[in-house]
ZAMARGU-4260 file (C-alpha; in steps of 0.2 Angstrom, whole numbers, plus 5000, padded with zeros to 4 digits):
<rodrens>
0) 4590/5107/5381 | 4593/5102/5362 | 4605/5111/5353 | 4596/5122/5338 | 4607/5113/5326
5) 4601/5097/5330 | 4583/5106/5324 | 4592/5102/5308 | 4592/5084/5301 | 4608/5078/5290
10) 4605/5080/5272 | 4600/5060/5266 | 4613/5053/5255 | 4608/5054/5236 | 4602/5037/5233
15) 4602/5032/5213 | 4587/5023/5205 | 4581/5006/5209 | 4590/4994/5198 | 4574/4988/5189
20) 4568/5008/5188 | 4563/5012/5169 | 4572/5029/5171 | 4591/5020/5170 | 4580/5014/5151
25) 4577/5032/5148 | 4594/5041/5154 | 4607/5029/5150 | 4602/5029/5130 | 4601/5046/5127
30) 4617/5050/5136 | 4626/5036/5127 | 4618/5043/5110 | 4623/5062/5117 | 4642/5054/5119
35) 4639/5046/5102 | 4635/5062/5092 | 4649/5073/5100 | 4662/5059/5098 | 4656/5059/5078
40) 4658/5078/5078 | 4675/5078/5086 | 4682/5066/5074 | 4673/5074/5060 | 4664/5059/5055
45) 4644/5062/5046 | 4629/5053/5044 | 4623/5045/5029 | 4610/5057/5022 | 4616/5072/5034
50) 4620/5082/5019 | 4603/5082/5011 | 4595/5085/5027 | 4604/5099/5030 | 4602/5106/5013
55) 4582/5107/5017 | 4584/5115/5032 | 4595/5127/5024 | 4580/5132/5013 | 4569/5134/5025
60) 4580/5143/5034 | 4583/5157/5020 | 4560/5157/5019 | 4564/5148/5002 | 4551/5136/4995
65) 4545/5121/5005 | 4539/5114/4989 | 4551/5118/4973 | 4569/5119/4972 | 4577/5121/4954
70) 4595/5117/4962 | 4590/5098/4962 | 4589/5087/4948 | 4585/5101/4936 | 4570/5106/4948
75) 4560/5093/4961 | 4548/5095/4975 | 4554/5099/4991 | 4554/5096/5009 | 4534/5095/5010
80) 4534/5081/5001 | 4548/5071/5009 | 4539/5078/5027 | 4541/5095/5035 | 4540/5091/5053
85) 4558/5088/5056 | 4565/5104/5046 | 4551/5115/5055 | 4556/5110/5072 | 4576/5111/5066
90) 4574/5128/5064 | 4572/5130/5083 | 4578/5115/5091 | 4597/5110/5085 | 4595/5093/5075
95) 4609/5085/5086 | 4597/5087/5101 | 4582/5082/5090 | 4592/5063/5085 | 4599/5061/5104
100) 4580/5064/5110 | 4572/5053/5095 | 4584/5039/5097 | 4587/5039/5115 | 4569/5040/5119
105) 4566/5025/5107 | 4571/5010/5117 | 4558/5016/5132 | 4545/5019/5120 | 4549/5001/5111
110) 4549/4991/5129 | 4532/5002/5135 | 4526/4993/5116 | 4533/4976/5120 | 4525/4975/5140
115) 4510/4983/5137 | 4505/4976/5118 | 4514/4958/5120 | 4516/4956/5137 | 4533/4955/5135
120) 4541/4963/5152 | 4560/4958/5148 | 4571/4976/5145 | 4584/4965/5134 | 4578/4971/5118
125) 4574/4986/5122 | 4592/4989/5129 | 4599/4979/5113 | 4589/4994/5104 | 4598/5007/5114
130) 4616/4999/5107 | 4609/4996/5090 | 4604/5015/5091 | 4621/5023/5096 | 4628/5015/5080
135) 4614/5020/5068 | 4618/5038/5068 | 4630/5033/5056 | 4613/5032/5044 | 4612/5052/5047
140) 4591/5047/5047 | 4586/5061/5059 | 4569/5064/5052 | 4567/5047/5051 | 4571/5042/5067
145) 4561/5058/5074 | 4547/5050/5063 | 4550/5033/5071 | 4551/5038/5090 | 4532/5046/5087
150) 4524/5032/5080 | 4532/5021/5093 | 4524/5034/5105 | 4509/5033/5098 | 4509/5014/5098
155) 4515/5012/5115 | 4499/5022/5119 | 4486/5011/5108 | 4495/4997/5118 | 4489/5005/5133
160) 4472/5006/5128 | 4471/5025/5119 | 4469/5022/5104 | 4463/5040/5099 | 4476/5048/5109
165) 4489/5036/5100 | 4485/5042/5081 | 4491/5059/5087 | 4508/5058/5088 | 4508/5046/5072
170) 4499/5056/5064 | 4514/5069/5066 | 4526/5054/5061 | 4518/5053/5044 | 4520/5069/5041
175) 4538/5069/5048 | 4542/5052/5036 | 4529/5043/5030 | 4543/5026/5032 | 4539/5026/5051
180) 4521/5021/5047 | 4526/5008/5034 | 4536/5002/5048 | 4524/5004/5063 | 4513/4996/5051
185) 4519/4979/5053 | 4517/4977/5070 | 4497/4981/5068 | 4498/4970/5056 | 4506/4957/5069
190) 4496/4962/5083 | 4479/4959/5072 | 4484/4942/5070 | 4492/4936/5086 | 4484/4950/5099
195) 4463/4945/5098 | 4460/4958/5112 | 4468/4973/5105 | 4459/4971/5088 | 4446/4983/5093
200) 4459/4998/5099 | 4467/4995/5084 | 4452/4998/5072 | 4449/5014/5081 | 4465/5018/5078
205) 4466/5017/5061 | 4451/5026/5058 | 4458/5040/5065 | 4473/5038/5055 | 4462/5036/5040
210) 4460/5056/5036 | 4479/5058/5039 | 4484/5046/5028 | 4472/5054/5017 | 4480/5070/5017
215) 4495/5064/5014 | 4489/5052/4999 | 4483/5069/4991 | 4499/5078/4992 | 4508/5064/4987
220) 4496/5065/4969 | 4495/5085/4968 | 4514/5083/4967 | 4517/5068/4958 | 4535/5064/4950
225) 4545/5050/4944 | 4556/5041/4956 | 4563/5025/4960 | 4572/5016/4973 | 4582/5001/4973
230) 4578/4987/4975 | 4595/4975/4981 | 4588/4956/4982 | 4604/4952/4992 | 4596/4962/5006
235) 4578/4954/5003 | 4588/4938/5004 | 4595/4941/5020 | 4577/4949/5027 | 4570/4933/5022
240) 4583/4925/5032 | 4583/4933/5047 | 4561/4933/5046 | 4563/4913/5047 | 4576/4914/5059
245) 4564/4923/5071 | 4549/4915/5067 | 4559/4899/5072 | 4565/4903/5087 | 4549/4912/5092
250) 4540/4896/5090 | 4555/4886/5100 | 4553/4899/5114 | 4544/4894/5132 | 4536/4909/5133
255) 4519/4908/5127 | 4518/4927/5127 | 4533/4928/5117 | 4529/4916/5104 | 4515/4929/5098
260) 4529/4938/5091 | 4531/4928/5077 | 4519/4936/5068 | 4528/4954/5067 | 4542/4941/5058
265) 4529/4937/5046 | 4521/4954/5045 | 4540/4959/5040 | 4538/4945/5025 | 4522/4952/5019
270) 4527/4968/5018 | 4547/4967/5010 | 4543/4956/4998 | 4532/4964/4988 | 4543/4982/4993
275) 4559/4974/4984 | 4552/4962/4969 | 4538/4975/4963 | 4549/4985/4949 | 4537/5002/4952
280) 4537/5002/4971 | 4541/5017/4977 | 4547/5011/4994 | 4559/4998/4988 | 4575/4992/5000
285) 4567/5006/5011 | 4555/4991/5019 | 4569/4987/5026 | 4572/5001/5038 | 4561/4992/5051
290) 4575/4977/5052 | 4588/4988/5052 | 4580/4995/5066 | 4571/4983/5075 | 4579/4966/5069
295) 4590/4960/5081 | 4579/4969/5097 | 4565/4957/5091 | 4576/4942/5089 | 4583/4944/5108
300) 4564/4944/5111 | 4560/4928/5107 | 4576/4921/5107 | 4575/4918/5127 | 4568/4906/5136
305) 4569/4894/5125 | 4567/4875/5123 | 4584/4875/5111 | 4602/4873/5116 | 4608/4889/5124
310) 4621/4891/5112 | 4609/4891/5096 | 4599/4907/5101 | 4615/4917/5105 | 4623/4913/5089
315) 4609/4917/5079 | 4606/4933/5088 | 4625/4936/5086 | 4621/4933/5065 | 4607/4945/5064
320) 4616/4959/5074 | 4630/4957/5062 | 4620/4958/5047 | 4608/4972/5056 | 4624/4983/5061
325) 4637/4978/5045 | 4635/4993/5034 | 4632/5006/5046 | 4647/4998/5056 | 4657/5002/5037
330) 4653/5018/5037 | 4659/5022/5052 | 4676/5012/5050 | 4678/5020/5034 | 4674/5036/5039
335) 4690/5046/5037 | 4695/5042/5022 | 4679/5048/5015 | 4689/5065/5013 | 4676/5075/5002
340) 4663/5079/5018 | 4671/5093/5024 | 4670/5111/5019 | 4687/5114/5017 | 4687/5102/5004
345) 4675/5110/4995 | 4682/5127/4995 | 4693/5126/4979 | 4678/5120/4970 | 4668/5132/4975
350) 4679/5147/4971 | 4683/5138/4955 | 4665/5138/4951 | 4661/5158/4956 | 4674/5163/4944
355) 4669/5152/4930 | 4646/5155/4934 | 4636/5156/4922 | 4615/5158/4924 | 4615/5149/4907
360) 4620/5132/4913 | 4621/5122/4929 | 4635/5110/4937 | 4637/5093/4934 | 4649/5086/4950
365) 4654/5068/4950 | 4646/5059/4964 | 4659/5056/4980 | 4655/5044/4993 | 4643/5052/5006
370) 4636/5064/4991 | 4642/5082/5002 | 4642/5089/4983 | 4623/5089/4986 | 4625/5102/5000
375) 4638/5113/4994 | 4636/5118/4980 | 4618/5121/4981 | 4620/5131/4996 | 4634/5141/4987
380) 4620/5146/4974 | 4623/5134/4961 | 4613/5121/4951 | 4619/5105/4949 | 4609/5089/4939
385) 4607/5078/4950 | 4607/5080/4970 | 4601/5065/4982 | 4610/5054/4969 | 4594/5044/4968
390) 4575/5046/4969 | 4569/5059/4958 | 4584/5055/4945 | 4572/5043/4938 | 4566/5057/4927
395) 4582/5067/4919 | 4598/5056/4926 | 4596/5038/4924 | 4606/5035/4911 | 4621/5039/4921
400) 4615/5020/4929 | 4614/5013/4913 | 4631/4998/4914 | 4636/5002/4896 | 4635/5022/4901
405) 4649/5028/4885 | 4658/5043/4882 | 4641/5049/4869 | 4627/5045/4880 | 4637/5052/4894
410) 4641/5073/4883 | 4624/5069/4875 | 4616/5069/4892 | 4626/5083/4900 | 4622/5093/4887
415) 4603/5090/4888 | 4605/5095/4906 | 4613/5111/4902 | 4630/5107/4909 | 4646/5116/4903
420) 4657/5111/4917 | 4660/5094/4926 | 4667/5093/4943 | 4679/5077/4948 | 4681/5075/4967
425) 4700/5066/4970 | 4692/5057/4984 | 4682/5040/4983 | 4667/5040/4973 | 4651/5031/4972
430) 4650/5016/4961 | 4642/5022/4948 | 4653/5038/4948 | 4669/5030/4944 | 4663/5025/4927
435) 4660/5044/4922 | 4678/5049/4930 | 4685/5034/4917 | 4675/5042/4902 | 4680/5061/4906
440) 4701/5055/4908 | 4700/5048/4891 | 4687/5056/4879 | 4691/5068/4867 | 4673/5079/4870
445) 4681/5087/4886 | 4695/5100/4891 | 4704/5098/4908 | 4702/5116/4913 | 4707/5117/4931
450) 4718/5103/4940 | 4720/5106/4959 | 4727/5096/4973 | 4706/5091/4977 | 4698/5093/4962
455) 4698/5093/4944 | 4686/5103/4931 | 4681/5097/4914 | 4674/5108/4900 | 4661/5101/4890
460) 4665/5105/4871 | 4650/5112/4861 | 4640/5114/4878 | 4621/5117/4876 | 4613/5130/4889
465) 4597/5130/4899 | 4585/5140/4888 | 4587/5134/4869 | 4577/5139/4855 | 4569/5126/4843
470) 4569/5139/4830 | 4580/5152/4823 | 4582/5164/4835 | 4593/5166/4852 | 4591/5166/4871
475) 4599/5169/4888 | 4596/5169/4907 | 4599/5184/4915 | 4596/5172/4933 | 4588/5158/4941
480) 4586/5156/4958 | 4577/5142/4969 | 4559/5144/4963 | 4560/5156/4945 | 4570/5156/4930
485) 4572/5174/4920 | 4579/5174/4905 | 4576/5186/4885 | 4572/5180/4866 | 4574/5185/4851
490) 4558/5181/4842 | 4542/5173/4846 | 4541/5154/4843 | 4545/5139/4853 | 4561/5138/4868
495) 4565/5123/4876 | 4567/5128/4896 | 4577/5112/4906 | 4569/5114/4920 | 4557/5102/4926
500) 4540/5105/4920 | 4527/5106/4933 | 4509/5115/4933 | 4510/5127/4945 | 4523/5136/4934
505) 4516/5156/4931 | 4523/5167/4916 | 4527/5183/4916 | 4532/5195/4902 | 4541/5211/4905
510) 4530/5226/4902 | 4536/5236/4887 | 4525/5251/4889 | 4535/5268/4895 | 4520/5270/4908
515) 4526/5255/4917 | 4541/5260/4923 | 4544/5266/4938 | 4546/5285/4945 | 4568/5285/4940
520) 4563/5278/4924 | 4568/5261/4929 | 4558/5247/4923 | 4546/5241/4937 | 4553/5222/4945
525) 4535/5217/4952 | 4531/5211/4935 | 4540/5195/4940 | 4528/5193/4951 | 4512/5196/4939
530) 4508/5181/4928 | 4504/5183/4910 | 4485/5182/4908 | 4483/5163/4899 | 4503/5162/4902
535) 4501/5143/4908 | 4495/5139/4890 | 4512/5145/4883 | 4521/5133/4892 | 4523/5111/4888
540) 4531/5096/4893 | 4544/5089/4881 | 4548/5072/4881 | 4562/5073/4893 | 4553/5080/4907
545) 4557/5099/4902 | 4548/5115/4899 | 4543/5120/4881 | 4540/5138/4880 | 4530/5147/4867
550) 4536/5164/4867 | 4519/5176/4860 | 4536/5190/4856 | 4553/5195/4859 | 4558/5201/4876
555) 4561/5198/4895 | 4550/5182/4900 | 4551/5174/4920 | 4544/5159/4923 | 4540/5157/4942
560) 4536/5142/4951 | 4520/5147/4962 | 4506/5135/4968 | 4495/5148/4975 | 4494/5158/4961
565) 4490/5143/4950 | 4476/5138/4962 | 4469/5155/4963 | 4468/5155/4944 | 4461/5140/4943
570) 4446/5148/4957 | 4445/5162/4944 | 4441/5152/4929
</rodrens>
């Protein structure tokens, strides 16, 4: 008679994966990416642009405006223009877990691209990705890297033959960073060329993406602004360089399938070069995201097999993963001794800054290296002129890039912005930074007024302040917040406002009449809320880029920055 416990079989050992299983490409990069983040927080290192990422959340988070934000650049539009995806999901999903995902999940997604678009089946550069990957954090690009994996999603799926199904996902990618679909761009633009068969999925596809790109074309007008990128032709000479590199070794290769992919080299050609020698475009040296991405994953595609030497393929792989990996590979080697991330840094500054406040005037804070003034002090409630150091400064701040930048242009442009106090880090700063730390230690127009072990404040001598009258009369702010500015005057007539003049700005007056006020006698503070009949016609852009307001009386004025009300009127009349 058999024993009951033989009833019962052993429990099978655990067996791990296949070797050649796609999961080890989907586990092993987001656990090495997972290990990547937590090492970067325990050493207390940041991403590039981590500071202004978290600043856009942090507005989000508080219901502020996803449109206007008056502590940037003397007032800019906000996270719906940049892309909103990322900061709406941030809200509920931690953004460490959103970039392990993002990039993990990219190297899979890439090699699903490559097989099923280029026949390419070799996991090499889809595992080079995964390694290229753990050292981008160092970029701090979540949402562009959450932008990135969804367009490489949705191309993975046109590969496979869903074309519709495809546009979804990138569709959410141009609204997460509109840099993905530049970048995801060139390989349609390859694939056009090179792939015959898919050229039918792919015209499907971008019909479908037609109405997105649309949308995002009309929101790109409705709030249009000056900006400007760089444009470093060093890099476009290297991009250049590594384009021919890979369309030489892709036409040396023995694979025949492989060779197609010269074309994304070329596709990268026709779309840098006109990115970085156009003065006015607005993408600039951000075409080069995609090789800083995808450059040395798409060399190891076609650098093998090859009809060259061995040893010519693997150096010229090894050249353009140095180049591809050298600044983020910097930033992480310099990463301590960028001492001005951390908020305890920022803590004597900040209560320097509560003591000395005025609504009257905003910050000026000398850029350090990683730009964590941008985070802040905005987040602490204060103004400051410039923010993202770059981008929208094109309207207010670029003389501070001006080479021959001297102690008058430099007082003469703080006191345009409204600055009484500058702030200067004793940390590294920026390059264009140092030149204003050299004019504040030896010009005559500004006191030292606070010297601490981190920081030291200037005051501006004969400062100008934030409303100014263009007449004989006075003003003053009672407060500005994020999206309004409230402030009195003395006597009708013209005000210059520096905040950054937009149409969708509403005027409201408060109401003078005893009836108005509210049950204790206090005057009723929904007026704010209530525009001035015809208040839009009050209001004019100066030559800088400010607000000209013509005050109808004395009194209380708010100017509020409200796009729906704006529409609504515009219904009305």
């Amino acid at each position: 008679m058999n024993s009951p416990v033989a009833a019962f079989e052993a429990p099978r050992a655990l067996r791990l994966p296949a070797r050649g299983s796609l999961l080890w490409l989907a586990v092993a990069p987001l656990a090495a990416l997972a290990v990547a983040m937590l090492a970067m927080h325990v050493l207390g290192v940041s991403g590039g642009d981590d500071p202004a990422h978290l600043y856009k959340l942090a507005l989000l988070r508080e219901g502020q405006s996803v449109i206007w934000d008056n502590y940037w650049y003397g007032g800019s539009y906000g996270a719906l223009t940049y892309g909103i995806v990322y900061y709406w999901l941030a809200q509920f999903v931690p953004g460490v877990l959103l970039t392990v995902l993002a990039g993990g999940l990219l190297p899979l997604l890439f090699h699903l691209y490559l097989r099923d678009g280029w026949g390419v089946r070799a996991r090499a550069p889809a595992w080079t990705l995964a390694a290229v990957m753990v050292v981008y954090l160092a970029w701090g690009q979540a949402p562009f890297l959450l932008a990135m994996c969804l367009t490489m999603g949705g191309l993975a799926l046109l590969a496979r033959g869903h074309p519709l199904l495809g546009a979804l996902p990138c569709a959410l990618g141009v609204f997460t960073n509109p840099l993905a679909l530049v970048a995801g761009g060139i390989f349609l633009l390859a694939a056009l060329v090179a792939r015959p068969r898919e050229r039918r999925g792919i015209v499907v596809f971008a019909l479908a993406m037609i109405p997105v790109c649309a949308v995002r074309i009309a929101l790109a007008a409705v709030f249009a602004a000056p900006s400007w990128e760089y444009h470093y032709m060093a890099e476009l000479g290297g991009l250049t360089i590594v384009a021919l590199i890979g369309i030489a070794l892709a036409r040396r290769c023995s694979s025949p399938e492989r060779r197609g992919l010269q074309w994304v080299f070329v596709a990268l050609l026709v779309v840098v070069l006109p990115a970085y020698l156009l003065p006015d475009s607005p993408i600039g040296s951000n075409a080069g995201r995609f090789f800083y991405v995808f450059g040395a994953p798409l060399v190891v595609a076609v650098a093998w097999p090859s009809r060259l030497s061995r040893l010519v393929p693997a150096a010229a792989v090894a050249a353009v993963l140095t180049f591809q990996l050298a600044f983020p590979v910097w930033m992480l080697a310099n990463a301590q001794s960028f001492t001005a991330t951390r908020s305890a840094f920022f803590a004597t500054a900040l209560d320097y800054a509560g003591r000395v406040y005025d609504p009257d005037y905003r910050f000026h804070v000398v850029t350090p290296e990683m730009h964590w003034e941008s985070y802040y002090f905005p987040a602490a409630g204060f103004p400051i002129t410039r923010g993202w150091y770059r981008q929208d400064d094109a309207l207010h701040n670029q003389e501070l890039y001006d080479r021959s930048l001297d102690t008058g242009a430099y007082s003469s442009w703080l006191r345009r912005m409204g600055v009484r106090y500058v702030f200067v880090p004793h940390a590294p700063l920026v390059a264009d930074a140092r030149r204003e730390a050299a004019i504040l230690d030896g010009s005559r127009e500004f006191t030292v007024v606070y010297r601490g072990a981190d920081w030291t404040v200037y005051r501006l001598r004969r400062s100008e302040p934030l409303v100014v009258p263009l007449a004989s009369a006075s003003a003053s702010v009672l407060t500005m917040d994020h999206t309004s500015i409230r402030f009195t005057v003395t006597r009708p007539g013209p005000y210059l406002v520096k905040l950054t003049w937009s149409p969708y700005w509403q005027v409201a007056r408060r109401p003078d009449d005893p009836a108005q006020r509210g049950r204790d006698g206090r005057r009723d503070a929904s007026w704010e809320h209530e525009a001035l009949p015809h208040g839009r016609a009050l209001l004019h852009k100066d030559p800088y880029g400010f607000m000209v307001f013509a005050a109808p009386a004395a009194g209380v004025y708010a100017l509020r920055f409200d796009l729906a009300a704006t529409a609504e009127a515009e219904l009305r009349q």
